[in-house]
N, C-alpha and C positions, 0 to 999 in steps of 0.2 A: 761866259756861259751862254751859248746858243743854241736854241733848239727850234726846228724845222719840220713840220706836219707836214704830208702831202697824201694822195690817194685819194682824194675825196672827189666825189660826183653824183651826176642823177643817177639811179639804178633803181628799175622795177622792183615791187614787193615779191619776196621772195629770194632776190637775187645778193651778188658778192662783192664787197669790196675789199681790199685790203690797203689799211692805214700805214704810213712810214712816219717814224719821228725822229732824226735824222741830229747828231749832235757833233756839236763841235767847238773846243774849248774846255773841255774836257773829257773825262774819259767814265762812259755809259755804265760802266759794268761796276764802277765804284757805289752807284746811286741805285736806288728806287725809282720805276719811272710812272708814273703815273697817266692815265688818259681822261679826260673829263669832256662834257657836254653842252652846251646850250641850247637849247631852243626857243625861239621868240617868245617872251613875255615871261620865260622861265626861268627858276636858277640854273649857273649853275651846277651841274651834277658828274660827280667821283664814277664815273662805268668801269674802270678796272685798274691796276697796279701791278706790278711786276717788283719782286723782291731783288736784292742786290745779289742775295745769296738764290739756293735751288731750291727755298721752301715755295709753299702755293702761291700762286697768284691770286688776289682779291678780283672780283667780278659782283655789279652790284645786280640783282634779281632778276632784272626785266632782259638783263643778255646772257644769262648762266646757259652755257649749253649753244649758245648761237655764236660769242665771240671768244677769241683766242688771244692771248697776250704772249708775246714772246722775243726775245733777245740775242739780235747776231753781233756778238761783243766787238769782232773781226770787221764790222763795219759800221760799229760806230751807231747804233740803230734799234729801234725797238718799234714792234709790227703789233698794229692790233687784227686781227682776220676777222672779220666780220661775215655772218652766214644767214642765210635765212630773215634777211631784212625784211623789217616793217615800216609804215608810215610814221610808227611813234618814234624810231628811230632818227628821224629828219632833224639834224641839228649842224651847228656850227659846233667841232672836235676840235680839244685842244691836248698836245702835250707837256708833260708839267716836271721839273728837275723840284725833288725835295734836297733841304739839308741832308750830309753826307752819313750821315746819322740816326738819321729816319729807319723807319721800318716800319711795313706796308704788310700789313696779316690779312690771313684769308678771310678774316673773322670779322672786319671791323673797316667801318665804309671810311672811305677817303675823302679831305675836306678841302677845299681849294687853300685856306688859310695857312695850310702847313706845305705847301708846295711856293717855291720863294721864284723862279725861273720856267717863264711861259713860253712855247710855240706860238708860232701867228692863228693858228685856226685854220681847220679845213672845211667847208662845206659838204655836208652829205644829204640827199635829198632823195628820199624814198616816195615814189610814188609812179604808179603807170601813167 
């Protein structure tokens, strides 16, 4: 199990990026995919998941409204669209394979613990 984050970069506040997490060695659509966050000196932090099946995507507060989670099963791939960027935004993003078992509700934040299969990290850095 492999998984591959990219899209990340400097982009002004306000402005768009859109994240890739890119697998292989499996197969995407069976799993839950998760995205989580760092930022220096912090945890870290569950920002959204993606169900295996069509129910909601989890998104945790601070991106409701600004990011998108979503899934091109055909390529192997799961995008987070990110809009309306802020400073607080500024982190090292990971993407994260749970057991095949798992399930990711809209309802209930995501823990790093329960996610077993990490991406490398992408840098995103919000600032003019």
């Amino acid at each position: 199990v492999q998984l591959q984050a990219s899209g990340g970069g400097l982009v002004q506040p306000g402005g768009s990026l859109r994240l890739s997490c890119a697998a292989s060695g499996f197969r995407m659509d069976y799993y839950a995919i998760g995205w989580f966050r760092q930022a220096p000196g912090k945890e870290r932090e569950g920002v959204s998941c993606i169900p295996s099946t069509d129910d909601s995507a989890y998104y945790t507060d601070s991106v409701k409204g600004r990011f998108t989670i979503s899934r091109d099963n055909a390529k192997n791939t799961v995008y987070l669209q990110m809009n309306s960027l802020k400073p607080e935004d500024t982190a090292v993003y990971y993407c994260a394979a749970p057991t095949p078992d798992y399930y990711c509700s809209a309802d209930d934040p995501i823990l790093p613990a329960d996610f077993g299969s990490w991406g490398q990290g992408t840098l995103v850095t919000v600032s003019s």
